[in-house]
N, C-alpha and C positions, 0 to 999 in steps of 0.2 A: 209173293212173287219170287219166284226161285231164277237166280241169275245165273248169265252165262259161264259156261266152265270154257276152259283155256282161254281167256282173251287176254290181249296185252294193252297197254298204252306208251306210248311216246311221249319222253320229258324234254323236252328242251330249254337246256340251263344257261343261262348267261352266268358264264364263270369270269372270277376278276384273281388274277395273283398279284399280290403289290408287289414293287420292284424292293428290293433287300434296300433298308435304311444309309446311305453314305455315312463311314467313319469320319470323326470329327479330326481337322486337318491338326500339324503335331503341333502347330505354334499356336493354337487355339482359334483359326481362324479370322477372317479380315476383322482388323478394327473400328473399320465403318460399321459392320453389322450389330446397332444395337438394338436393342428389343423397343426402345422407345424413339424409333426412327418415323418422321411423319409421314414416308412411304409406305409403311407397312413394316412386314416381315416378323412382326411380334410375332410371342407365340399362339397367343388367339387366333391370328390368321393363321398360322400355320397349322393349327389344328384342325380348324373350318377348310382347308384347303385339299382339296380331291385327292387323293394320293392318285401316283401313276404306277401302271404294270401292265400288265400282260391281260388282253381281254379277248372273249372266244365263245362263242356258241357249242356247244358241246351235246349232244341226242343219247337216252338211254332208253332200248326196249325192253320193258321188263313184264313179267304174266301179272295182272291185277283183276280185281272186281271192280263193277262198279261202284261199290256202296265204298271201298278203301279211300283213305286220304291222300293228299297229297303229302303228306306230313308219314304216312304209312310209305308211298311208293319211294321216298329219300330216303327213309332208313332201309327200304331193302337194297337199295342202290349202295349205299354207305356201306354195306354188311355184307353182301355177297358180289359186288362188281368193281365199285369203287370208289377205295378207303381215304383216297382224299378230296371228295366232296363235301364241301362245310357246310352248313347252316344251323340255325340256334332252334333250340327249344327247351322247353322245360315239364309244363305239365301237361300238356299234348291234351289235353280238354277243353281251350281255351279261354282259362282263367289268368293265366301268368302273362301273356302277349308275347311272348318272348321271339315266337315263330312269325313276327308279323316280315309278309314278301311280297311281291308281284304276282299276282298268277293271272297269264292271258293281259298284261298290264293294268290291273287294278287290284290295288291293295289290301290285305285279307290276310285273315291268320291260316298258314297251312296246316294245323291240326286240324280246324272245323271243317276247310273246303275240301268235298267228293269228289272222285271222279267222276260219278254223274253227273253233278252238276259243271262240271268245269272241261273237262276232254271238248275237245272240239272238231269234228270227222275236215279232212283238207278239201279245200274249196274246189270244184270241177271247171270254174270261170276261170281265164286268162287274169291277172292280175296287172295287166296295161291292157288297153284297147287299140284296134288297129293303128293308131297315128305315134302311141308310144306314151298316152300319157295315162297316168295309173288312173286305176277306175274307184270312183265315191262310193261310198254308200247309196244313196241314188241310183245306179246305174246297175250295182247289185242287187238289188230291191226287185227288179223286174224280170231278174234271172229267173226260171222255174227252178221253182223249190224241188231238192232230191224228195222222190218217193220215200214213206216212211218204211218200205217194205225194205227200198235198198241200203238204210241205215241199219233195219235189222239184221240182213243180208251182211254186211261189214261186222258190226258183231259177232253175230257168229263165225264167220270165219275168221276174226280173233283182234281185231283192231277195236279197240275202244276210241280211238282219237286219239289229238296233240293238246300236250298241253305247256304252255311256255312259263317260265320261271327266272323272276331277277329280284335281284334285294331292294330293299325300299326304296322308293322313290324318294327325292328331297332330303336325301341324307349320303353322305359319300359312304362307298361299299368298304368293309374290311377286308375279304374274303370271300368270291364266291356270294351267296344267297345271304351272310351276313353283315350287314347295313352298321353303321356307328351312331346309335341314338344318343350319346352324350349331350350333344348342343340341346336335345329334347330336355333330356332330365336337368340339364343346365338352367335350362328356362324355368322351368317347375320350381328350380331348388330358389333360383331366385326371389319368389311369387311368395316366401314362408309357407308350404304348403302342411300345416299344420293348426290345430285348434290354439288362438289364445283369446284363452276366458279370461277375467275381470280378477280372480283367484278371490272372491267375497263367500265366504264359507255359506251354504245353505244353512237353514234351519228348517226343522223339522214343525208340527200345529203345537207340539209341547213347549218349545222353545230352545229346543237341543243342537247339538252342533250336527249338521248331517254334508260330513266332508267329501262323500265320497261321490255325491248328483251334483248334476245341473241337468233339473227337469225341463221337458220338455213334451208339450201336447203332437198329438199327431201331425195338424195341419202344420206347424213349424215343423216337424221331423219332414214331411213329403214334400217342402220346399229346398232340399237338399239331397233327398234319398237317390234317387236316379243317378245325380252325379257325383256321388259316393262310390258307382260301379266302375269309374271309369280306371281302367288298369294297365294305363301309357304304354302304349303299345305301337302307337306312331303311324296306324293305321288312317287314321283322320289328318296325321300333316301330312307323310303319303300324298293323299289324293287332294290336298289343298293345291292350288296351281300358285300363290301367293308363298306358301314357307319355303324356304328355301334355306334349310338351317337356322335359321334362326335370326340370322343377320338384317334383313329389311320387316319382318313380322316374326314374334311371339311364340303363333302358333296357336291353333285352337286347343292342343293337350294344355299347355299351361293357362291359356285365359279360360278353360273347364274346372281346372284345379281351382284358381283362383275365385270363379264364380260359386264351387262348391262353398268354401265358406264363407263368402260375403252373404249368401243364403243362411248359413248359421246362424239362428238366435243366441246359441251361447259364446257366440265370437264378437268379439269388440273392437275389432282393427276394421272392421270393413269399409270406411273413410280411407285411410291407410291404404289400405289393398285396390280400391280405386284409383286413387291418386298414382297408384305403381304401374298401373296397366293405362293408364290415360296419357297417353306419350305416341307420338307417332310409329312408332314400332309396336304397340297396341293394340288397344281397343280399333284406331286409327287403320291400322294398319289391313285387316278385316272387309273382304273387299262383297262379300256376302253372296257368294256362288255358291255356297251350300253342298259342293264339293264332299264336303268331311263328313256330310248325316248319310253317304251311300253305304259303307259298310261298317258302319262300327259293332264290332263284337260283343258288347254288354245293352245293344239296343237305346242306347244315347240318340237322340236326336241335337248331334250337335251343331249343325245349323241354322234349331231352334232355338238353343243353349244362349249360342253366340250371338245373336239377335237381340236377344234379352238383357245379357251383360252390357250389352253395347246402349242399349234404352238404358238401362241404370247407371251406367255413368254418364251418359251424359244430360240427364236429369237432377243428378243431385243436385 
């Protein structure tokens, strides 16, 4: 299929600037404020705490293909219009997650999503109905659908669509398109997210030292393999309506990590590692909207994941 030549698209970016940090006052500040006040004010909250600044819808039209990325049209933005548009990436494949954002408000890594799939042509319906109040989905539903001729028609003459862009959901923004996943990886780091074996040396049919296994048959290996993929990217707490940093639930990225090895045969904590996630901020806390299995980028079904953890702890 040989696509359109000159077409554009329309970005629209939900930009955030923080407001510049307040210098610390010369006497050090009131003597009330201490870190261990039972109203708060630590620095835990203080970090979990939304920073304030400057916020603003901002449109860029730039020339694009369809098949380009979203991830493609920010860097040409970046690079030829403008240089202080933030957002994070790294291996632009989506292997790293680094680029995980909003696009059209659902959470997605902007390397993988197209602008075919994601552009979206502006509605021709009024957006309130005669008496004033906005109109459902329902109500749009029995609009007549545009001709597919006069989408092509728009095409060609050079609009591909809108497409909207804000940083993650469920996590306070730094900058622009990037999001502060700290509380995420916080939660992870908590969970030991790491192999601990029994350290009992193998032996080899000879009767030799064989330090360097801990065998393993296939069917144990595929009771972990899937979510071995998963590459915290914050795409699945995103779209949870339940995470909200971290503070009332978990999070399915850490109770996925966590499930990876209690799946491990050659791990020995997973008693342990139960018992960490069996707290009301938890396993508990998992409210089973299944939310987090719409787009995960390594193909996780983690609202099956999480079903499952949630049966095994409170089984054992």
């Amino acid at each position: 299929m040989v696509e359109a030549n000159n077409t554009t698209v329309t970005l629209q970016v939900h930009r955030f600037t923080p407001r510049p940090e307040r210098a610390e006052r010369a006497r050090g500040g009131s003597p009330f404020a201490k870190k261990s006040s039972p109203f708060g004010g630590g620095s835990d909250s203080a970090a979990r705490r939304r920073p304030r600044g400057k916020q603003w819808v901002q449109e860029y039209t730039i020339p694009a293909r369809p098949s380009d990325t979203v991830l493609d049209c920010l860097l040409t933005i970046k690079r030829t219009i403008d240089p202080t548009l933030a957002f994070r990436y790294s291996c632009g494949h989506g292997m790293c997650g680094s680029d995980a954002a909003a696009i059209n408000g659902t959470p997605t890594l902007l390397c993988t999503a197209t602008v075919r799939d994601w552009a979206k042509q502006p509605s021709t319906a009024p957006e309130v109905d005669d008496e004033g109040f906005r109109r459902t989905g329902d109500e749009t539903a029995n609009e007549p659908d545009v001709p597919a001729e006069n989408v092509e028609n728009n095409i060609t003459e050079g609009s591909l669509g809108v497409i909207e862009l804000a940083s993650l959901p469920g996590f306070p923004p730094q900058r622009d398109l990037i999001a502060d996943i700290d509380p995420m990886l916080n939660q992870i780091r908590k969970l030991t997210p790491y192999l601990q074996a029994d350290g009992v040396l193998a032996t080899t049919a000879e009767g030799k030292m064989d330090v360097f296994e801990y065998l393993q048959n296939p069917e144990q290996l595929a009771k972990y393999e899937t979510l071995s993929n998963c590459i915290a990217c914050g795409v699945c707490e995103g779209a949870c309506p339940v995470y909200a940093g971290g503070d009332a639930f978990v999070g399915p990225a850490a109770l996925i990590w966590a499930s990876r090895f209690i799946n491990d045969s050659r791990d020995t904590k997973a008693m342990d590692r139960m018992d960490a996630i069996d707290t009301a901020d938890g396993v508990a806390g998992c409210q089973s909207v299944r939310a987090c299995s719409r787009h995960c980028p390594r193909g996780i079904d983690v609202g099956e994941e999480m079903w499952q953890i949630v049966a095994k702890v409170r089984e054992r």
